[in-house]
C-alpha positions as CSV (number, residue, x, y, z in Angstrom):
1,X,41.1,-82.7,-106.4
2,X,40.4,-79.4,-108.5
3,X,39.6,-81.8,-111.4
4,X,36.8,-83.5,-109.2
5,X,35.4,-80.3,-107.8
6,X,34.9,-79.3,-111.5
7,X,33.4,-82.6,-112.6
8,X,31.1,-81.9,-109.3
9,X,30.0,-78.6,-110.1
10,X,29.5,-79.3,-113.5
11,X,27.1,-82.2,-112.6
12,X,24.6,-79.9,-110.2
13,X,23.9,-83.1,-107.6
14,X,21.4,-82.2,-105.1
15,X,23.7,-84.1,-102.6
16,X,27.4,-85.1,-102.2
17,X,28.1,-88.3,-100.0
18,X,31.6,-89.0,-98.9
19,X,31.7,-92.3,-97.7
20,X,34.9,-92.5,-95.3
21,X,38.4,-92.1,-95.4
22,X,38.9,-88.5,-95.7
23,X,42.6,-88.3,-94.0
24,X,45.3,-90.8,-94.1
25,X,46.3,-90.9,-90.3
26,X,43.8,-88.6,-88.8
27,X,46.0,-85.6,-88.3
28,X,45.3,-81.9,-88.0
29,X,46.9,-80.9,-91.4
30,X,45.2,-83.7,-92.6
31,X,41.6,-82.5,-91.6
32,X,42.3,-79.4,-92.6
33,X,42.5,-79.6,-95.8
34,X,39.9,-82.4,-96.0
35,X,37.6,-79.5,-94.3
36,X,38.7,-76.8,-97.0
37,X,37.7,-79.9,-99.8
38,X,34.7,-80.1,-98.6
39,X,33.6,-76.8,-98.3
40,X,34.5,-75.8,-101.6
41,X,31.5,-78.2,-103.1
42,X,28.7,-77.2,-105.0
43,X,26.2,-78.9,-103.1
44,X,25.6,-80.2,-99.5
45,X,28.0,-83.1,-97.9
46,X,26.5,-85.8,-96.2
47,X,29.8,-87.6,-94.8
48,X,30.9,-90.5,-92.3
49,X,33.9,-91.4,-91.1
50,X,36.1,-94.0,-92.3
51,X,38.8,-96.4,-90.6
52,X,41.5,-93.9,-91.3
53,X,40.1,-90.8,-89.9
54,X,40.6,-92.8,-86.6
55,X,43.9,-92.1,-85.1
56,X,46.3,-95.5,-85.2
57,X,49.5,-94.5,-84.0
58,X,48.4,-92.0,-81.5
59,X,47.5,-94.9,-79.6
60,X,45.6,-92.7,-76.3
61,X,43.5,-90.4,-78.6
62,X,42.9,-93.2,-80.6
63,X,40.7,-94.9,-77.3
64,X,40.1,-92.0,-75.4
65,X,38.8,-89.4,-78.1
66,X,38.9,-91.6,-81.6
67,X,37.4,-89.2,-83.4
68,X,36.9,-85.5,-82.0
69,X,39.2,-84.3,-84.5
70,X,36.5,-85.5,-87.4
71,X,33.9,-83.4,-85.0
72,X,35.7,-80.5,-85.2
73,X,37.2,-80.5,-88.3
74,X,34.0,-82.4,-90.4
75,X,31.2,-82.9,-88.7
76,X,29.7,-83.4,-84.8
77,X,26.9,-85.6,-86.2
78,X,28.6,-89.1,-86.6
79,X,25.4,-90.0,-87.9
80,X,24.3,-87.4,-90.0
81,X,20.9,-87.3,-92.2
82,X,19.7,-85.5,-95.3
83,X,16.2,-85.5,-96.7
84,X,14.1,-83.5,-99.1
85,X,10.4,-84.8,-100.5
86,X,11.9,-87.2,-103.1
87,X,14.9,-88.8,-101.3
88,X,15.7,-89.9,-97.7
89,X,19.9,-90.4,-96.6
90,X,21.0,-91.9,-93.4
91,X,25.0,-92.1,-92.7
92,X,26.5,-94.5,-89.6
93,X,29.6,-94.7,-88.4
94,X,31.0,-98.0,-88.9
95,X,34.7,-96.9,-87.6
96,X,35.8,-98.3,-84.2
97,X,38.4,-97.8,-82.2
98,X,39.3,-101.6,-80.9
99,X,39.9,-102.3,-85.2
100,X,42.6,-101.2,-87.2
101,X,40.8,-101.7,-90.3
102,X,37.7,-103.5,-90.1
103,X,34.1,-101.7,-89.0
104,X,31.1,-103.0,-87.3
105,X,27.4,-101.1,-86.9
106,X,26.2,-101.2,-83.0
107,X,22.4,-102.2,-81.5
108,X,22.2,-97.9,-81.2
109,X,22.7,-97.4,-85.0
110,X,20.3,-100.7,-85.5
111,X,17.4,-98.4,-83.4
112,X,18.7,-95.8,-85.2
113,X,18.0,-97.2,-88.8
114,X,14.6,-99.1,-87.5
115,X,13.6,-94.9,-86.0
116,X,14.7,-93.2,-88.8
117,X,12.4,-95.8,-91.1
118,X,9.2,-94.7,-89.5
119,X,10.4,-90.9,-89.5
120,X,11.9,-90.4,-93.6
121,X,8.9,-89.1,-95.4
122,X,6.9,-92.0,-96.9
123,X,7.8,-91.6,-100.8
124,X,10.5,-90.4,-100.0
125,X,13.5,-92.9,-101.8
126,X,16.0,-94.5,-98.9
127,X,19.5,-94.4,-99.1
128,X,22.0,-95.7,-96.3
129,X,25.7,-95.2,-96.1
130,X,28.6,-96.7,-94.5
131,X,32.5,-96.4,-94.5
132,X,32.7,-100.5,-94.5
133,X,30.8,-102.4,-97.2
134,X,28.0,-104.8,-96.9
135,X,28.6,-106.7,-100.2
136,X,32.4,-108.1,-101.0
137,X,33.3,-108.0,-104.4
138,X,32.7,-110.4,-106.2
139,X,36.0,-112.1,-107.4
140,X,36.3,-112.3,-103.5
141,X,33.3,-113.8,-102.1
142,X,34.4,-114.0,-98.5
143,X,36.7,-111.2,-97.7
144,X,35.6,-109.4,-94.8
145,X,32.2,-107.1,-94.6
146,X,31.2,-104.4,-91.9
147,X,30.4,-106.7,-89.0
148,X,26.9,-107.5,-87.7
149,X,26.0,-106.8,-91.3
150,X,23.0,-109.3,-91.5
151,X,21.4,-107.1,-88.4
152,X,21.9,-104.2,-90.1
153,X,20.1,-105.1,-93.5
154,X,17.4,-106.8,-91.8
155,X,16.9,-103.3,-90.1
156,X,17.7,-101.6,-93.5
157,X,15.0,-103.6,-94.9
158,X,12.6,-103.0,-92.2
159,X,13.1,-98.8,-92.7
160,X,12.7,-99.5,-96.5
161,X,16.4,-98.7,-98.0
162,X,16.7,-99.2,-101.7
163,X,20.4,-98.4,-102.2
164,X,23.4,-98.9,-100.1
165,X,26.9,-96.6,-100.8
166,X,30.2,-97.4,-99.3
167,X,33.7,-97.3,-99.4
168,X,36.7,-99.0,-97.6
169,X,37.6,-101.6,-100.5
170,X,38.9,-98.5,-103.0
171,X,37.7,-100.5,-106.0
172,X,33.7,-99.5,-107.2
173,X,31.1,-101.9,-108.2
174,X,27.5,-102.2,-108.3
175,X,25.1,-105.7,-106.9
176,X,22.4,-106.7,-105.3
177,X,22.8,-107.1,-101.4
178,X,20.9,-110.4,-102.3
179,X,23.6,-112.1,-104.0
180,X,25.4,-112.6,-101.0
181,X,23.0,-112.3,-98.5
182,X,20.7,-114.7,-99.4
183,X,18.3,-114.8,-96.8
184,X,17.3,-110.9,-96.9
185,X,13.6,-110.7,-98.0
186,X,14.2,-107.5,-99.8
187,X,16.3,-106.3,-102.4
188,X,18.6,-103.9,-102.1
189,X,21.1,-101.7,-104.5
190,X,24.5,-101.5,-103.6
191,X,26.5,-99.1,-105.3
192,X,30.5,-99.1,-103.5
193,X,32.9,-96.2,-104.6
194,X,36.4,-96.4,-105.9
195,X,38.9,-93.8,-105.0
196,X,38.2,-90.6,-105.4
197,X,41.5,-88.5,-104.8
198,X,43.7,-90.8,-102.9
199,X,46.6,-93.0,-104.5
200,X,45.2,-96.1,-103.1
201,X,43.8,-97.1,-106.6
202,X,43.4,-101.0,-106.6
203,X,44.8,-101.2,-110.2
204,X,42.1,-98.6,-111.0
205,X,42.0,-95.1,-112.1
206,X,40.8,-92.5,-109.5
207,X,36.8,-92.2,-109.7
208,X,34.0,-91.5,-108.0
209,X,30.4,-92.6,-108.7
210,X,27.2,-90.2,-109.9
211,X,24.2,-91.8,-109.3
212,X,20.8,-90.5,-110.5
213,X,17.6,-91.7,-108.5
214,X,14.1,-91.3,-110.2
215,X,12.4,-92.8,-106.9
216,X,9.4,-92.6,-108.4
217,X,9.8,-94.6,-111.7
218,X,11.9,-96.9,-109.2
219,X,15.3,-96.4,-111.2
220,X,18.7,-95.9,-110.4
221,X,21.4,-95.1,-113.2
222,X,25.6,-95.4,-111.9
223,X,27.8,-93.6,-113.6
224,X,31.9,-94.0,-112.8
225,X,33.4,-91.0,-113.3
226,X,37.4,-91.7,-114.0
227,X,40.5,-89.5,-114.3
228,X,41.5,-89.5,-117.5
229,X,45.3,-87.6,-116.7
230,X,43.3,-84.4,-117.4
231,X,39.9,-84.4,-116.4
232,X,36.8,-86.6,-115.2
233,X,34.5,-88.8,-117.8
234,X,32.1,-91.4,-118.1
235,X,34.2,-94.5,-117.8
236,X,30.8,-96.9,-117.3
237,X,27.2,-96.2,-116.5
238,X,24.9,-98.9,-115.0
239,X,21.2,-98.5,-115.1
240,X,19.1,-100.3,-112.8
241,X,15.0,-100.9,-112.8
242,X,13.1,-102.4,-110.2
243,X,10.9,-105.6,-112.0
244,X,6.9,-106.6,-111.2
245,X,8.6,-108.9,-108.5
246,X,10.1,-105.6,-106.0
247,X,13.6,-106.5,-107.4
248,X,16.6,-104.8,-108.7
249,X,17.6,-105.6,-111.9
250,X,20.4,-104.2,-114.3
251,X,18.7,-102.9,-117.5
252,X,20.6,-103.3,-121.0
């Protein structure tokens, strides 16, 4: 953890997304020191809950008040938004209460995305993230995605998103929402994290993802940022260019 806050400082982003999972089991302690992470970054936090910062044992808070300890201890806005002139975030929560794992996006958060379209400034480059991921990994072409995700990227693709981040599946990658959904008319980015502190690790190292947008040049560089026993590096970095055609391609 002190080794990413470094990494993050010494990177100046304009924004820090945390896409989910910031507690284990959703417990006071827990939040707490999530909270105290948090605030210790250089830059604002855009965040959204993931499946484990809903209760699961607790089995009447887990129905009756899911996530009021995430409000208190994180954030009230389960939806939050950050914008400036150049770039344009949206976060949902995907976490429910009736799953113990898996995530789903509800016809609110489909207004929500089609609203927030029409409201981002116009050049302004669109970015949506989720705790549950819209694009499976590749290797495992039908494991299980946030559900309703077709909706949701037709209404992504209505409000103009260029880039999708999530988490859940602790390993990182980058696509094309395309590749597996193959009706979308648009293209769309996907860049999924890894894990960033926890020892959930999928066979990987611990990493995180820094992604630079230049909206207007229509470019988007991911770099994976891995723990190296002592301190974060450069473990990979992906450009991507849009072509003549509106679509995402991965430069060489």
């Amino acid at each position: 953890m002190e080794g990413i806050l470094e990494d993050v400082r010494r990177a100046r982003p304009d924004l820090v997304v945390v896409s989910g999972d910031l507690t284990q089991r959703a417990r006071r302690a827990e939040y707490a020191d999530a909270r105290a992470f948090l605030a210790r970054m250089p830059a604002p936090v855009l965040a959204v809950p993931g499946n484990h910062d809903v209760p699961l044992y607790d089995v009447a808070r887990r129905f009756l008040s899911p996530l009021a300890r995430y409000r208190g201890a994180i954030s009230s806005d389960l939806c939050p938004r950050w914008e400036d002139d150049e770039l344009a975030v949206l976060g949902l929560n995907t976490a429910r209460s009736l799953t113990w794992k898996h995530g789903a996006v509800s016809d609110e958060q489909l207004a929500l995305v089609r609203a927030w379209g029409r409201e981002a400034p116009p050049r302004a480059f669109r970015v949506l993230v989720t705790h549950h991921p819209f694009l499976p990994r590749e290797a495992r072409p039908t494991e299980r995605i946030v559900a309703r995700a077709g909706e949701a990227l037709r209404a992504a693709e209505e409000a103009g998103v260029e880039l999708l981040l999530a988490g859940h599946l602790h390993e990182g990658y980058t696509g094309d929402a395309r590749a597996h959904h193959v009706t979308l008319g648009r293209s769309i980015l996907v860049a999924q994290a890894g894990t960033a502190t926890s020892t959930r690790r999928r066979g990987e190292v611990n990493t995180y993802n820094l992604i630079a947008v230049d909206g207007v040049a229509a470019r988007v560089a991911v770099e994976v940022r891995g723990w190296n026993g002592a301190a974060f590096e450069a473990t990979l970095r992906t450009p991507y260019a849009k072509d003549a055609r509106g679509v995402w391609q991965r430069e060489t």
